[in-house]
C-alpha positions as CSV (number, residue, x, y, z in Angstrom):
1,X,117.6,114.5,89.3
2,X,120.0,113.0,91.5
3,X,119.8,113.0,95.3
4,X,122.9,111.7,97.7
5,X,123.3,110.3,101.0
6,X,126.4,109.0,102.6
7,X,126.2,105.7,100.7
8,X,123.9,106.0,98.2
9,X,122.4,107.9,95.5
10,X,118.6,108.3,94.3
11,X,118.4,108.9,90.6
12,X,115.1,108.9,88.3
13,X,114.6,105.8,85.8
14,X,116.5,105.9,82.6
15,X,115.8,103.9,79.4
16,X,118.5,101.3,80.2
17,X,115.9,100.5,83.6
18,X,113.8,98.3,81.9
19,X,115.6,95.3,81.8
20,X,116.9,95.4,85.9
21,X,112.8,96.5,86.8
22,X,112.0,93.7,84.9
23,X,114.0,91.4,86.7
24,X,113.1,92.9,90.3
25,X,109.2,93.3,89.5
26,X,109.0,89.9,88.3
27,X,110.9,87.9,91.4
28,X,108.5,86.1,93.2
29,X,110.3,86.0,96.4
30,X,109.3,89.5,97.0
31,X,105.7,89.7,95.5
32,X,104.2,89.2,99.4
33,X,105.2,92.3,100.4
34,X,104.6,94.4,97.3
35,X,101.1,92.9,96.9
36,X,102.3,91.5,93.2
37,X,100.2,88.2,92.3
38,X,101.3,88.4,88.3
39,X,104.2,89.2,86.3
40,X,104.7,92.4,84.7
41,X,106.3,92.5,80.8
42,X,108.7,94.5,79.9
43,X,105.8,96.3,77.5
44,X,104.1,97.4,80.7
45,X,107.4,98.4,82.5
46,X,108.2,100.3,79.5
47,X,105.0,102.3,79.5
48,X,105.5,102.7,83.2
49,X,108.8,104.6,82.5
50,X,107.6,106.6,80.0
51,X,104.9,108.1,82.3
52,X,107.5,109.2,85.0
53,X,108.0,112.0,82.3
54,X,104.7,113.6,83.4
55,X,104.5,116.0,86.6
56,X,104.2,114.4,89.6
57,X,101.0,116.1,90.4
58,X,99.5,114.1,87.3
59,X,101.1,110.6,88.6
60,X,101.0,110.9,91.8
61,X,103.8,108.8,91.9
62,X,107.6,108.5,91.4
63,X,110.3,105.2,91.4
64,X,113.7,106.2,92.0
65,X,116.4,103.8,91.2
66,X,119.0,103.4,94.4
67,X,122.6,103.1,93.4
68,X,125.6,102.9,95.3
69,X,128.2,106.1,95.5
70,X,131.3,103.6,95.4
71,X,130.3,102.0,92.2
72,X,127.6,103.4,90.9
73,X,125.7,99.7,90.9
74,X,121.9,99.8,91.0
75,X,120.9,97.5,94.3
76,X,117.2,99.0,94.5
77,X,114.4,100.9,93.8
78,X,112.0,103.3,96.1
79,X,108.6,104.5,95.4
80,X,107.0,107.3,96.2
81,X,103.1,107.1,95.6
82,X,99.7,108.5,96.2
83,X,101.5,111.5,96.6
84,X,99.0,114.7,98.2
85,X,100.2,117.3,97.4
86,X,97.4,119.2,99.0
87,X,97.5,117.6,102.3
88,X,101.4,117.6,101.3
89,X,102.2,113.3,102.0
90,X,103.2,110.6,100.0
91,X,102.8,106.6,100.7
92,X,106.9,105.2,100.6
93,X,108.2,101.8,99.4
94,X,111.4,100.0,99.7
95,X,113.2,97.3,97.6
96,X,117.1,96.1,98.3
97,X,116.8,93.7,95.4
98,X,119.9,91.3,96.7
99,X,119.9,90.0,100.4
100,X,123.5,90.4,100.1
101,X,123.0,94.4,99.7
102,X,120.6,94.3,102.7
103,X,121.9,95.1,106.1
104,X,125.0,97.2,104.9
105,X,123.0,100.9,105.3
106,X,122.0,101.5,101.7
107,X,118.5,100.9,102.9
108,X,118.7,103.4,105.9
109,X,120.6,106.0,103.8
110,X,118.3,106.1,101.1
111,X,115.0,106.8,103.2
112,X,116.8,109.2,104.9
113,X,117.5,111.0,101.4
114,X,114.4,111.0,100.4
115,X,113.2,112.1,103.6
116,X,115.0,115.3,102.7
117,X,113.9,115.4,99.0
118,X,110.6,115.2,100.3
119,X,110.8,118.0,102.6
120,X,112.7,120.0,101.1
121,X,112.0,120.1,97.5
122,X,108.5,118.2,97.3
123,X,107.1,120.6,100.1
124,X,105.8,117.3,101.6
125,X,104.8,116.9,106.1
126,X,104.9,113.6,106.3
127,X,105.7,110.0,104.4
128,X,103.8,106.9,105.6
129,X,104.5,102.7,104.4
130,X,102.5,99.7,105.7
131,X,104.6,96.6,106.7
132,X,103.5,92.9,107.1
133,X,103.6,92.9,111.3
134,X,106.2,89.7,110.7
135,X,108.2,91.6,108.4
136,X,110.8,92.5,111.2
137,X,113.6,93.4,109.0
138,X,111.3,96.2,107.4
139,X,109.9,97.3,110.3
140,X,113.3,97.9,112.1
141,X,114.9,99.6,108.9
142,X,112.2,102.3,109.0
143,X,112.3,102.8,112.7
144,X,116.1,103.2,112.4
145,X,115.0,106.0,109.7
146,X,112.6,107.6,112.2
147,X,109.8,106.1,111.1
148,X,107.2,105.3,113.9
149,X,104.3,103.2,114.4
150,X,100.7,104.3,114.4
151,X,98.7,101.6,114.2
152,X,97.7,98.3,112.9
153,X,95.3,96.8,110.7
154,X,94.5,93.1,111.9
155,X,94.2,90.0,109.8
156,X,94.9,92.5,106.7
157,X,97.3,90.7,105.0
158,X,96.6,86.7,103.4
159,X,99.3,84.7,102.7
160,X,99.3,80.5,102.6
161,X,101.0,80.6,106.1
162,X,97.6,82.1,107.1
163,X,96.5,85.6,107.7
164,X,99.0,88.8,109.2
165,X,98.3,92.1,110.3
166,X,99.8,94.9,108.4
167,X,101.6,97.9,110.9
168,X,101.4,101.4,109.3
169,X,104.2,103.6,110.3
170,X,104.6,107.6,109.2
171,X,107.6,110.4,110.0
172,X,106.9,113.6,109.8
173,X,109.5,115.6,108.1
């Protein structure tokens, strides 16, 4: 599978993954807003892959790997999960791995694409994400992607700086 935007491209997870998940999963600098608090081994991110073999409807999940068009270089990953396919909606996730990739569009362009993979092929109304309320990077990149907010869960979030709420946003496709 292999889905394009003007930018970017979403492909499935290959073999050869492993290693740059690895990396990603296990930098600490982004575990407070993926709700990590351990490391992951490559054992477990190998098992991972090999599940995104089985239908989605078994999963209920799917990582796609976020490459640019230009190069062909890997600078992310997003995540499709608890996917409902009965009440036909998905939770969505985000990682720009590199600061220095952030900001240049790759981030908008690929939840747009998805957007239309998830209409369009997965059938799907609507995709939803929670964002840390001081997250304002995240929270702009999805409203730039049509993403809206509809509500807010206080004091959800604990960090050592103290306690955050969490702002759920959906689009419907």
């Amino acid at each position: 599978m292999h889905i394009e935007g003007e930018k970017i491209a979403l492909r499935a997870l290959e073999p050869e993954d492993v290693e740059l998940m690895y990396r990603w999963e296990n930098d600490a600098s982004v575990w407070a807003v993926s709700g990590t608090i351990a490391p992951f081994s490559r054992y477990q991110l190998q098992r991972f892959l090999d599940e995104q073999q089985f239908d989605l409807q078994q999963t209920r999940q799917q990582r796609l790997i976020i490459q640019t068009l230009e190069e062909g270089r890997a600078v992310g990953a997003l995540d499709l999960f608890e996917l409902d396919l009965v009440h036909r909606r998905a939770g969505i996730g985000i990682l720009l791995a590199d600061p220095a990739d952030r900001g240049k569009g790759y981030g908008k362009d690929a939840l747009e694409a998805v957007c239309r993979y998830a209409r369009e092929v997965l059938g799907l109304n609507q995709l939803w994400c929670n964002i840390g309320a001081k997250n304002e990077a995240s929270r702009a990149l999805f409203v730039a992607a049509g993403f809206e907010e509809c509500g807010c869960k206080r004091q959800w979030l604990w960090s050592p700086e103290g306690w955050q709420d969490e702002v759920m946003m959906q689009k419907m496709l």
